[in-house]
C-alpha positions as CSV (number, residue, x, y, z in Angstrom):
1,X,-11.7,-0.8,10.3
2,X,-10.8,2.5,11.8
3,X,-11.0,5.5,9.2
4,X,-8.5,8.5,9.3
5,X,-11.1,10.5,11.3
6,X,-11.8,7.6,14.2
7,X,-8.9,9.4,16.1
8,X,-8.0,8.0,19.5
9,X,-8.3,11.0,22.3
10,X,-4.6,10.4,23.1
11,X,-3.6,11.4,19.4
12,X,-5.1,14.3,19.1
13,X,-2.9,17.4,20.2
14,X,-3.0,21.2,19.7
15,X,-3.2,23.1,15.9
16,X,0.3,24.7,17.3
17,X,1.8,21.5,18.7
18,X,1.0,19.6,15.8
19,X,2.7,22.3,13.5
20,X,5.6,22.3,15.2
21,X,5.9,18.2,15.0
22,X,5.7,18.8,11.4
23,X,8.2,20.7,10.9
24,X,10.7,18.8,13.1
25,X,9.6,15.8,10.9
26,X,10.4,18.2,8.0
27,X,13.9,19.2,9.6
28,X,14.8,15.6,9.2
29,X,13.3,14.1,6.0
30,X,15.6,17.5,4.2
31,X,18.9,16.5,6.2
32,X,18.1,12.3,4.6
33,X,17.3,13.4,1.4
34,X,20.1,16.3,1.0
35,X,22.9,13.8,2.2
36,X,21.8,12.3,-1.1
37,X,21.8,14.5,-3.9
38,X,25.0,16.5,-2.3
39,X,26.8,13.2,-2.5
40,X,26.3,12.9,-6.5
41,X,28.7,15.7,-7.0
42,X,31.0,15.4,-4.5
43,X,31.8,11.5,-5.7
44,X,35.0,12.9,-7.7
45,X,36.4,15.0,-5.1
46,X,36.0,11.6,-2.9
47,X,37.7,9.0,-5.3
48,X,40.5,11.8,-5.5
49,X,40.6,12.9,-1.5
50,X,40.6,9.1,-0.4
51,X,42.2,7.7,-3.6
52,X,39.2,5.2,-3.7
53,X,38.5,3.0,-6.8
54,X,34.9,3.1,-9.3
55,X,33.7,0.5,-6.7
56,X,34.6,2.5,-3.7
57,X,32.9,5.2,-5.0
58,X,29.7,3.5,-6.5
59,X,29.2,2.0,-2.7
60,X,28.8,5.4,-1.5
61,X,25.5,5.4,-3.0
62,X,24.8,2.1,-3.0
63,X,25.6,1.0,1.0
64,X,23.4,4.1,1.7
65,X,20.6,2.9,-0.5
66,X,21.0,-0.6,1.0
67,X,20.7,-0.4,4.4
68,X,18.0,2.3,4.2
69,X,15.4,0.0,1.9
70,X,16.3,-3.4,4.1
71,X,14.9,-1.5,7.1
72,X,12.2,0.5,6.5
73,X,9.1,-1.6,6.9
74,X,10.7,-3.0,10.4
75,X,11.4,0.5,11.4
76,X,8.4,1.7,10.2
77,X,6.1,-1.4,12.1
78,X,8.9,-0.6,15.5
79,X,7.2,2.9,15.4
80,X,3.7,1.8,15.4
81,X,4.7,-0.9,18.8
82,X,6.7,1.3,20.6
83,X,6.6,4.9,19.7
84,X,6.8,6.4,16.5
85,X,8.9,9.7,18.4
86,X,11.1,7.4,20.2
87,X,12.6,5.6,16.8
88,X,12.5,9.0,15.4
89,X,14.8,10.4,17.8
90,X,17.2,7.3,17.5
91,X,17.2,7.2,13.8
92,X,18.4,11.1,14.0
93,X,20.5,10.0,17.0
94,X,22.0,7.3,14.1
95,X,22.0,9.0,11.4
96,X,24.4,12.2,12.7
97,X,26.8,10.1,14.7
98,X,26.9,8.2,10.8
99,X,27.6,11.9,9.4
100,X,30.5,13.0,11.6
101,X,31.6,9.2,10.8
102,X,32.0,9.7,7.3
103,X,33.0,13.3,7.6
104,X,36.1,12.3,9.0
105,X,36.5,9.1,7.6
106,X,40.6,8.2,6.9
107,X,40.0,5.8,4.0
108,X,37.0,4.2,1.7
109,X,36.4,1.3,3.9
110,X,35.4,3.9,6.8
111,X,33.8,6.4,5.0
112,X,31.6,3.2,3.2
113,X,31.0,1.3,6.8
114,X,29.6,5.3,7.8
115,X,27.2,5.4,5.1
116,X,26.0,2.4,5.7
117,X,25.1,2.8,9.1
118,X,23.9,6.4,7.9
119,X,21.3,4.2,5.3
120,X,20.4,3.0,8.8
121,X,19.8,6.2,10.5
122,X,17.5,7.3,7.3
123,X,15.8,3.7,7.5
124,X,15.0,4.7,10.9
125,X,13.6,7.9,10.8
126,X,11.8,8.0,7.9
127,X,8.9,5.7,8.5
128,X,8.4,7.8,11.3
129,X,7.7,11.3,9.6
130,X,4.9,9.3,7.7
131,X,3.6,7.7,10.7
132,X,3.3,11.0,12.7
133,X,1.8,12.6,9.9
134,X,-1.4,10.0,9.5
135,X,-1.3,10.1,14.0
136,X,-1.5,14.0,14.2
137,X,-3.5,15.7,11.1
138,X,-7.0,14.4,9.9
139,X,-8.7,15.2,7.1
140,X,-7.9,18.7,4.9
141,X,-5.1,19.2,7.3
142,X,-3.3,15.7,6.4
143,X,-3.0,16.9,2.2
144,X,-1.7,20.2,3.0
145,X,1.2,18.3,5.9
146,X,2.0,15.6,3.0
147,X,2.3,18.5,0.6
148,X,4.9,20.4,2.5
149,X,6.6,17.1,2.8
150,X,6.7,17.1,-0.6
151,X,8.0,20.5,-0.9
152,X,10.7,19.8,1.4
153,X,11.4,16.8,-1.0
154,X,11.7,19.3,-3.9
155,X,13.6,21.7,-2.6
156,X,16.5,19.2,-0.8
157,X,16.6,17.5,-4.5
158,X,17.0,20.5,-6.0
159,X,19.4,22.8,-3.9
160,X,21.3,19.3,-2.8
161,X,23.7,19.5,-6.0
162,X,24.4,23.0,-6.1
163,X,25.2,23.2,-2.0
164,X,27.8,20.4,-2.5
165,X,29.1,21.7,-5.6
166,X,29.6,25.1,-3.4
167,X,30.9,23.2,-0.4
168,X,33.7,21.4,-2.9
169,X,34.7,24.9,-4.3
170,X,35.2,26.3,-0.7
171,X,37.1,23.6,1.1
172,X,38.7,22.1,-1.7
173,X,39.5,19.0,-3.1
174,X,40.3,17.5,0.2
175,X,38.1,19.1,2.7
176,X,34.4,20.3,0.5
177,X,33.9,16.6,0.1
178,X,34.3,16.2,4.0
179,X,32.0,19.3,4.3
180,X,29.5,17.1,2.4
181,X,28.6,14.8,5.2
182,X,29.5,17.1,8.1
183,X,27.0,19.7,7.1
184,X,24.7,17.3,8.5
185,X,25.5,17.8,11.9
186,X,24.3,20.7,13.0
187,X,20.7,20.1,11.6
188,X,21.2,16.6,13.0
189,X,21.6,18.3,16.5
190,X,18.9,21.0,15.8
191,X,16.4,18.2,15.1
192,X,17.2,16.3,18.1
193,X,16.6,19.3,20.7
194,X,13.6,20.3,18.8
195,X,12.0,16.5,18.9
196,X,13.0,16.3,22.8
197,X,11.0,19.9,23.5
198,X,8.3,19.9,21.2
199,X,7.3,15.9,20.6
200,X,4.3,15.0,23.0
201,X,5.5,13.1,26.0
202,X,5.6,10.1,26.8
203,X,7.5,9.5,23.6
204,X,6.0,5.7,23.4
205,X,2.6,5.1,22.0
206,X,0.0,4.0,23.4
207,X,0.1,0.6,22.2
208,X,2.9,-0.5,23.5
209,X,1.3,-0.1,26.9
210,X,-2.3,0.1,26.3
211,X,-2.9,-3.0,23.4
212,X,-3.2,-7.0,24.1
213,X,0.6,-8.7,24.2
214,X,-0.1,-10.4,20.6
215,X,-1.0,-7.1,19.0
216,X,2.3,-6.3,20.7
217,X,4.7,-8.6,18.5
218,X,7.0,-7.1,16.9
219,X,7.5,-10.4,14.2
220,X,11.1,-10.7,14.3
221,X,11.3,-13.9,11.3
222,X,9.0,-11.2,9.1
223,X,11.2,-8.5,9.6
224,X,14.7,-10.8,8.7
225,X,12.3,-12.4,5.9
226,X,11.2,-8.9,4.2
227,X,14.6,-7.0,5.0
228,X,16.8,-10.0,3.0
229,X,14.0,-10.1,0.6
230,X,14.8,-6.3,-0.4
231,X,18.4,-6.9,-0.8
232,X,18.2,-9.7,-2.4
233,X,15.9,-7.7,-5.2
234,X,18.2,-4.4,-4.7
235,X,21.7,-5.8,-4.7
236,X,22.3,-7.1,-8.1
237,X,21.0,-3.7,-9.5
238,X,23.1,-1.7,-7.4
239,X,25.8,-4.2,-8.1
240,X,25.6,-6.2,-10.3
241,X,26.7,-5.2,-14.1
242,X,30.6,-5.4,-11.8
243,X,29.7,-9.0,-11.3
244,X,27.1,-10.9,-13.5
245,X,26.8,-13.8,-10.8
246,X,25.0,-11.7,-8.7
247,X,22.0,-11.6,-10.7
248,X,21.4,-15.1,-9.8
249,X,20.1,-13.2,-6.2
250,X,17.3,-12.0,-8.1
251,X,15.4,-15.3,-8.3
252,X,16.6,-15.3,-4.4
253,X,14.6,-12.4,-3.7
254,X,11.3,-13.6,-5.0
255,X,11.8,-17.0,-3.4
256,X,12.1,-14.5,-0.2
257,X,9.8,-12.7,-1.1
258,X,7.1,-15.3,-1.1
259,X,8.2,-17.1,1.8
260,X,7.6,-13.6,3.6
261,X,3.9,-13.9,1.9
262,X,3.6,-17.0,3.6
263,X,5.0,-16.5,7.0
264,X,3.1,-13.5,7.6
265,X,-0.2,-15.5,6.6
266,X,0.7,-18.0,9.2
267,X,1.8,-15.0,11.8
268,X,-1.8,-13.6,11.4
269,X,-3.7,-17.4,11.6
270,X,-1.8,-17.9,15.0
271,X,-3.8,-14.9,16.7
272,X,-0.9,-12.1,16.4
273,X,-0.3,-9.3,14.3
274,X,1.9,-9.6,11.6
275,X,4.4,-7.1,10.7
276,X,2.4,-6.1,8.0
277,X,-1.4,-6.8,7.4
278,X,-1.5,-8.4,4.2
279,X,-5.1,-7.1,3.8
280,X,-3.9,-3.6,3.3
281,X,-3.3,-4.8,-0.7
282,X,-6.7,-5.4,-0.5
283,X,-7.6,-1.5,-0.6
284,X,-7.6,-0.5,-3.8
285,X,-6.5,2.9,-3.2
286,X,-3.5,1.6,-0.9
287,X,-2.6,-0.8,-3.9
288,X,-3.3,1.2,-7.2
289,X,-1.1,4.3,-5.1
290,X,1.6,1.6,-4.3
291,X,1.9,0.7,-7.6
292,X,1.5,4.1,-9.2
293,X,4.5,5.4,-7.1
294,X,6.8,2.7,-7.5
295,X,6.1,3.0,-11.2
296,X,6.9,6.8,-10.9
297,X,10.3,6.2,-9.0
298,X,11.1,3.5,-11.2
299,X,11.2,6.1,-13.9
300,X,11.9,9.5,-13.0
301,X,14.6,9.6,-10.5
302,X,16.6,8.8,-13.7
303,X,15.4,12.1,-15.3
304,X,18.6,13.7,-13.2
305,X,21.0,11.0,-13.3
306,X,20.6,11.3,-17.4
307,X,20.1,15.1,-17.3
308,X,23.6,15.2,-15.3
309,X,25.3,12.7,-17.6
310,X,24.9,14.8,-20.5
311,X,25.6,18.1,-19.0
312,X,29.0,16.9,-18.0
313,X,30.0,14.5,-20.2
314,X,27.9,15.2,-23.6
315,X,28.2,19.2,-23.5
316,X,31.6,19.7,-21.0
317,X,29.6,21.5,-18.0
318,X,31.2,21.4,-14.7
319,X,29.7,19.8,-11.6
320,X,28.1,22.9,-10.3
321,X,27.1,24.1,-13.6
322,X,25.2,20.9,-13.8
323,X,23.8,20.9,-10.4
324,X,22.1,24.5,-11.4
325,X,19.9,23.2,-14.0
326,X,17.8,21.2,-11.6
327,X,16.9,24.1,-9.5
328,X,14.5,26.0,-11.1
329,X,12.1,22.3,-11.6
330,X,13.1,21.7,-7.7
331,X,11.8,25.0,-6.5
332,X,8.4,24.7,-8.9
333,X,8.0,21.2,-7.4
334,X,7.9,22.4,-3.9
335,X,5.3,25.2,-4.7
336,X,3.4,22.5,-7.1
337,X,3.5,19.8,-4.0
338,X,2.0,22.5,-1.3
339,X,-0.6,23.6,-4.0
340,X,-1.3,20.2,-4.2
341,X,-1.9,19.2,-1.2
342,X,-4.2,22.1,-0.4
343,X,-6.4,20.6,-3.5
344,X,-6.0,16.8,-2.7
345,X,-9.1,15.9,-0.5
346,X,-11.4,18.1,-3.4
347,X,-10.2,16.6,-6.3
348,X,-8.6,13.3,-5.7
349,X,-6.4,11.1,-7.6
350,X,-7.2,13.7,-10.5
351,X,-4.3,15.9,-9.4
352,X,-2.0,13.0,-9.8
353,X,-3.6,12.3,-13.4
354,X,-2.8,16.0,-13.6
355,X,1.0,15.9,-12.3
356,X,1.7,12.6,-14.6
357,X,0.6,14.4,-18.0
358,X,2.7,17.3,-17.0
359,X,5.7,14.6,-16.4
360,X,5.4,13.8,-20.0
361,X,5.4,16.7,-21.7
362,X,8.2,17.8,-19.6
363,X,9.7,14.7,-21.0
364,X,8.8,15.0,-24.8
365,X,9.9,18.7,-24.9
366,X,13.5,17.8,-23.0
367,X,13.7,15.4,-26.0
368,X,13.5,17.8,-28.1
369,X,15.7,20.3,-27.0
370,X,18.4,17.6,-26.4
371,X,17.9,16.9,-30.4
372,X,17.9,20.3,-31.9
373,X,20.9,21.0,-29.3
374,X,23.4,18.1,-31.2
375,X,22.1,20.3,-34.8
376,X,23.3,23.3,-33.3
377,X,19.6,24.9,-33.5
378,X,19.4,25.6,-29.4
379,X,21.2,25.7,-26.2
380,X,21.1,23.2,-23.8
381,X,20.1,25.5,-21.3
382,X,16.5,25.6,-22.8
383,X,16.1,22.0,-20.6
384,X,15.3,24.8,-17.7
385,X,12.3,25.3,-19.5
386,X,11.3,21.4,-20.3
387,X,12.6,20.5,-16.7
388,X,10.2,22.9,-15.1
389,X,7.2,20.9,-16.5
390,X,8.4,17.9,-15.2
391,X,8.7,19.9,-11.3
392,X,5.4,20.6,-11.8
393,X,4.8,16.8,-12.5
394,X,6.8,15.8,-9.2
395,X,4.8,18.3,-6.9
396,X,1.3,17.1,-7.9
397,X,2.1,13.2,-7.9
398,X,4.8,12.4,-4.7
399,X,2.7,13.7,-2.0
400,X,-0.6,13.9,-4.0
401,X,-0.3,9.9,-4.2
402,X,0.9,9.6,-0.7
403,X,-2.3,10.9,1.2
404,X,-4.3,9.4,-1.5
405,X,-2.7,5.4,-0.7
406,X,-2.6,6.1,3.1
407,X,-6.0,7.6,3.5
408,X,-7.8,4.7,4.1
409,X,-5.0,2.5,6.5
410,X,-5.7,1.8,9.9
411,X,-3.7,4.2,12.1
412,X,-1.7,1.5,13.8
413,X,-0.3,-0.1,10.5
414,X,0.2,3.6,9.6
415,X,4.1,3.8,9.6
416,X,4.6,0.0,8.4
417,X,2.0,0.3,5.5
418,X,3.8,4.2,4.6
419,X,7.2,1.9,4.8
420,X,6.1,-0.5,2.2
421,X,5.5,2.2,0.0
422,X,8.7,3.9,0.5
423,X,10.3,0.3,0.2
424,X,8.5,0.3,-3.3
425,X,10.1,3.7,-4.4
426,X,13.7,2.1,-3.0
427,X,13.4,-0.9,-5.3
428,X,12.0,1.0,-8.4
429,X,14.6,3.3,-8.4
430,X,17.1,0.6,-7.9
431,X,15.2,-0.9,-10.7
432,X,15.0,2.3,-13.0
433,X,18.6,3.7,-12.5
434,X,19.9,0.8,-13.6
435,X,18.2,-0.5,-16.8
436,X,17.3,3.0,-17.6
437,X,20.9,4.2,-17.4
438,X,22.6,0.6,-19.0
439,X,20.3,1.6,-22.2
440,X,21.2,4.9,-22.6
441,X,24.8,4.0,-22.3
442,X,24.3,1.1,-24.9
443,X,23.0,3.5,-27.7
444,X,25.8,5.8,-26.6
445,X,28.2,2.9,-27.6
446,X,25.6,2.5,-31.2
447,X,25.3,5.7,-32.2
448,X,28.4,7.5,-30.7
449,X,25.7,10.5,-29.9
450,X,24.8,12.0,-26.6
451,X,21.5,13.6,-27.8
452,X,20.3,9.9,-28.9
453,X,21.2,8.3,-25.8
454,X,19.1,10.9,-23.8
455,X,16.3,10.6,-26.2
456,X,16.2,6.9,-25.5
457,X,16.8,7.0,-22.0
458,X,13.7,9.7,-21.6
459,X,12.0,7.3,-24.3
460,X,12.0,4.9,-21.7
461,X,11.1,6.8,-18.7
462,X,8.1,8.1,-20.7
463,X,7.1,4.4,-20.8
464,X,7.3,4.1,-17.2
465,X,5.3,7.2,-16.7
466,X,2.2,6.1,-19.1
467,X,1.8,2.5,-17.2
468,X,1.3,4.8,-13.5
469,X,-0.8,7.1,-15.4
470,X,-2.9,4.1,-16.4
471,X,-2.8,2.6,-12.9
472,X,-4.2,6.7,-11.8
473,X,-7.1,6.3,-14.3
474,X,-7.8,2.8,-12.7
475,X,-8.1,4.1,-9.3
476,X,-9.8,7.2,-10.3
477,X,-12.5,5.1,-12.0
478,X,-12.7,2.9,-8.7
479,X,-13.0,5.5,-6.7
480,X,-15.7,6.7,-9.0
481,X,-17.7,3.7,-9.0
482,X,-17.7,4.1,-5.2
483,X,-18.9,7.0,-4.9
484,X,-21.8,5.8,-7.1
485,X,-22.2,3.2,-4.7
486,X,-20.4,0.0,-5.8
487,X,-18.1,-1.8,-3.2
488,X,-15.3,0.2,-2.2
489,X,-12.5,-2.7,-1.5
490,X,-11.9,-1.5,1.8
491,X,-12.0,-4.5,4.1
492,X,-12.8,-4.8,7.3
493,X,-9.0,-5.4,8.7
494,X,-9.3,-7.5,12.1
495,X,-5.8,-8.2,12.6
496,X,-5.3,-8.2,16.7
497,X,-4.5,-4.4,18.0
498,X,-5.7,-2.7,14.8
499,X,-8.6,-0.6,16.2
């Protein structure tokens, strides 16, 4: 198998080149992620601008969350065939023709058809940013690239709310909402003419030229297989509490599932390379990670969903009001996630350890202030504090986790295998938003109390959070035992093309 140092002569570009890659990489992974958190506060301005219904508005999300989970791991293998700067580009290309779309769009049916082609876009470009990331830095360099990725992450979650809540106040019930999606545009267009100046030419890799046809394959039946699969798993959580017949998909999605299993088994026995190398779950790191981080997203991208729930409708804070409280943990997660990745390759999956245990006491303490809040004893404001311990948490685990999982993958099943994680963190926070949310609002129906709900709902994410810190201890012991000389569970992957 090829380690992350066996680096091909073709990959391996200039310190300055491969800086400025990153941060056209990083231009684009903040546009995706901010078109996100700016929609959650723009969703009443939307329903009253377009007079859409509940459903209308809950398929602004949802379409967008859709579209961009069904497509990852294709996108993400599409970039490892035939150029992982030439899907890039078109996923940018996508994803800003989407914006001004839905930035203009006269009614709910256009502005949902726009965000799902803009799930598309994001799908797209992604996988790609991972990809290029694992192609271009080695060693040291790779933890410090993933951990400004992750302080990009930070700061787009954090500064997402507050910009649209900003946006709505300028332009008004009518036009901030439009703002929203067109603010996209020009960084759309800035990322575009940076990627056509700076990314190495020829765009295409050198696979798609260079490798054997079979290694070429871009498994069309895998990709339909996988990509149903995911929305057979997604759509009833997204979905389904409208209509209760759709959680009858669910059992669809494993039967999918395994029949994906199965087809990419036989794929591989016919002498080309599946879409995805099943043998990658046989690296421990690349599983234990997987799991970890699906665990993590399965939990904690309630925290905000929750926090903004109670802001709003348990203390009577407006939308921008609520969208400040998550900046102070935003901007602490972005310094935590470049600290982070500085300290990666030293210290291992202890950081993560380290960033989960901060998680929970940011947790237990936002519990408490919720409680001693509804007794009158504290403001709610003190969840600055408690919040900040859980940026802290985000910093050290999302990025931390991500070189970690990736560090031993081949490069060519770099931006399929980073897919398959991100496809994990799609479904988990399907997943967690859903159940986690559905119990807070079913004590809130009990006990007729805000401050219990959130207790419970944090209860619960705490939960999730202990089972991926036990997965992190597994893997730290594994790794452990390696390094004392016991097998590593790295195989030998000999799918055709992978070097």
């Amino acid at each position: 198998m090829a380690g992350q140092n066996d680096a091909d002569p073709r990959d391996v570009i200039s310190e300055a080149h491969r800086w400025r890659v990153l941060w056209v990489l990083l231009v684009a992974i903040f546009m995706s992620l901010i078109s996100v958190s700016i929609v959650n506060v723009a969703l009443p301005s939307i329903q009253h601008g377009l007079d859409a219904s509940d459903s209308d508005a809950q398929w602004v999300l949802a379409g967008y969350a859709l579209t961009f989970g069904v497509v990852l791991v294709a996108a993400g293998r599409a970039g490892d065939l035939m150029g992982r700067g030439g899907i890039f580009v078109l996923g940018v290309s996508v994803f800003t023709i989407a914006s001004v779309a839905a930035g203009l769009a006269p009614n709910a049916d256009a502005l949902n058809a726009a965000r799902f082609v803009q799930g598309v876009g994001s799908g797209l470009l992604n996988p790609q940013g991972v990809g290029m990331i694992q192609q271009y830095f080695r060693g040291s360099e790779r933890g410090k690239a993933f951990g400004y990725f992750g302080s990009v992450v930070g700061v787009a979650v954090g500064i997402g709310p507050v910009l649209g809540g900003l946006l709505i106040e300028l332009g008004g019930p009518e036009l901030g909402w439009r703002l929203t999606f067109l603010v996209n545009v020009p960084v759309g267009l800035l990322c575009l003419a940076l990627a056509l100046r700076w990314f190495p030419r020829p765009l295409l890799r050198r696979t798609a030229a260079g490798a054997p046809k079979a290694s070429r394959s871009f498994d069309p039946i895998g990709s339909i297989l996988l990509g149903l699969a995911v929305l057979a798993t997604m759509f009833p959580f997204v979905e389904g509490r409208s209509s209760a017949w759709l959680w009858l998909l669910l059992p669809v999605g494993i039967l999918l599932g395994w029949a994906w299993v199965k087809w990419e088994q036989h794929y591989r026995a016919t002498g080309r390379a599946p879409m995805v190398d099943l043998d990658i779950f046989s690296i421990r790191s690349f599983t234990n990670g997987s799991v970890i981080v699906m665990l993590y997203f399965l939990g904690m991208t309630s925290i905000w969903v929750l926090v903004a729930l109670y802001l709003q409708e348990g203390t009577g804070k407006s939308a921008l009001q609520a969208g400040f409280i998550g900046v102070p943990s935003a901007l602490i997660s972005a310094y935590a996630a470049s600290w982070a990745g500085r300290r990666v390759n030293r210290y291992g999956r202890k950081v993560v350890i380290g960033g989960l245990v901060f998680a929970l006491v940011g947790l237990a303490l936002s519990i408490v202030v919720v409680v001693l809040q509804a007794q009158g004893l504290v403001s709610e404001w003190w969840l600055l504090a408690s919040l900040a311990f859980i940026g802290v948490g985000q910093g050290a685990v999302i990025s931390p986790n991500q070189t970690l999982t990736l560090a031993d993958i081949p490069l060519d099943y770099a931006g399929s295998s980073g897919a398959v994680m991100q496809t994990g963190q799609r479904i988990g926070t399907s997943i967690g938003i859903a159940v986690i949310t559905s119990a807070a609002f079913a004590t809130l129906g009990v006990s007729g109390s805000w401050s219990v709900a959130i207790a419970v709902g944090f209860g619960l994410i705490g939960l999730v959070v202990l089972m991926a810190l036990a997965f992190a201890f597994k893997d730290q012991r594994d790794r452990t035992r390696h390094t004392a000389g016991e097998p590593s569970g790295v195989p030998d992957l000999a799918t055709p093309g992978i070097d």
